[in-house]
C-alpha positions, 0 to 999 in steps of 0.5 A, spaced: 310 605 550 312 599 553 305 595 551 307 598 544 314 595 544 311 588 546 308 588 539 313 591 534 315 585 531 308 583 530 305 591 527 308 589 520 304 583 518 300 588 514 306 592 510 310 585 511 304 581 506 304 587 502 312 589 500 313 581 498 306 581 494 303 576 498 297 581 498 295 586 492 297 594 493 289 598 491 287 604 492 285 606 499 280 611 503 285 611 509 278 613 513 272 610 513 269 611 518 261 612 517 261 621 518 265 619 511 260 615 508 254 619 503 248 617 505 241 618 500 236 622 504 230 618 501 232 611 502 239 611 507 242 607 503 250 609 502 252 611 495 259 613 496 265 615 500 267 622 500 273 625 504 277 623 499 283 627 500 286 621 504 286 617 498 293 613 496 296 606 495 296 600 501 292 595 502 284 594 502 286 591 508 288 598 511 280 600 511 278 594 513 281 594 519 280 601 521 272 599 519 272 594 524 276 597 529 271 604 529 264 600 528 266 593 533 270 598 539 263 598 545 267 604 547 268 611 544 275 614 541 273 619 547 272 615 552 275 617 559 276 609 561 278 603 558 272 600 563 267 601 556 272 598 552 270 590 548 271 587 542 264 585 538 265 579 535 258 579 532 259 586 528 265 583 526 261 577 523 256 581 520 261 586 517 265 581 515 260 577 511 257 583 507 265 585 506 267 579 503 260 578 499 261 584 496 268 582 494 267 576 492 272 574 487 276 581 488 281 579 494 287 574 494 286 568 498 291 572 504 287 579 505 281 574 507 286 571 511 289 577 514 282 581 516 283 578 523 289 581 524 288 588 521 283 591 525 288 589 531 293 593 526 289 598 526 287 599 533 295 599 534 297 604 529 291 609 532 293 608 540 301 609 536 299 615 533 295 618 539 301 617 544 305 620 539 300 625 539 300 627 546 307 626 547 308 631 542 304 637 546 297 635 542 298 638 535 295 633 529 288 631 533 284 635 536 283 635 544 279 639 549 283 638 555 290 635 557 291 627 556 286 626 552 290 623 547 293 620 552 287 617 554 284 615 547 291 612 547 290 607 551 282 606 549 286 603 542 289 598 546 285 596 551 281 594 543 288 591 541 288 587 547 281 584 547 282 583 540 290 580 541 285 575 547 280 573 540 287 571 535 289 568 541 283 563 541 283 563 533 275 566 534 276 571 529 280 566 525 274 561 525 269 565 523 272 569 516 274 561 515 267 558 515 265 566 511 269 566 505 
């Protein structure tokens, strides 16, 4: 709780932008995680999202971050230990550049330059939304013993700590600069 407290000022970057029209309101999938991706079988190519019922508006940003967060976290949601745990900077070139490939022309200026900081948004409103989830008695996410939202919790921070040391050095920052 208290590493979140740390942070609060810092987790409304995203709505912030977004409330004073610094970045564009779209329609958002929410989760897009891969197992939320429909693939063709002949050519494993993907053709489209699916799990369509977490649709509404925010931010691209906000599937963006959470794409970022899922494929560049070396560790899984369900590790038991953060010790698995690293940011992969070179996933995040890769998806990066194909991201703002394929967007050529459709983002803002701010939503490229606040790629960085959305998946550390992200990887926080994760870690917030197991704590919660744990402190709660583990009624949202599903859990096959006690404290594991509590230890997929800490696994999100972990994430947001070795993302927070990369914004600190202006890593991620540097590499959508000379991507866009």
């Amino acid at each position: 709780i208290g590493f979140v407290l740390e942070r609060e000022e810092k987790l409304s970057v995203l709505t912030s932008a977004l409330e004073k029209g610094d970045i564009l309101c779209r329609v958002v999938h929410n989760d897009p995680k891969l197992n939320n991706v429909l693939f063709a079988k002949d050519t494993g190519k993907p053709i489209c999202m699916i799990d369509l019922d977490t649709i509404m508006p925010g931010t691209c940003l906000y599937d963006v971050g959470d794409a970022l967060r899922s494929i560049c976290n070396t560790a899984s949601e369900d590790d038991k230990t953060t010790e698995n745990g690293s940011f992969s900077v070179e996933i995040f070139e890769e998806f990066v550049k194909g991201y703002l490939a394929g967007m050529k022309g459709k983002l803002v200026e701010k939503e490229i330059e606040l790629i960085p900081y959305s998946v550390w948004v992200l990887a926080m409103e994760l870690g917030i939304r197991f704590l919660k989830d744990h402190v709660d008695g583990d009624v949202y996410f599903g859990t096959e013993y006690a404290g594991q939202n509590l230890e997929r919790a800490n696994v999100q921070f972990a994430l947001a700590k070795c993302i927070e040391e990369k914004l600190e050095t202006n890593e991620l920052q540097e590499i959508v600069a000379k991507l866009k």
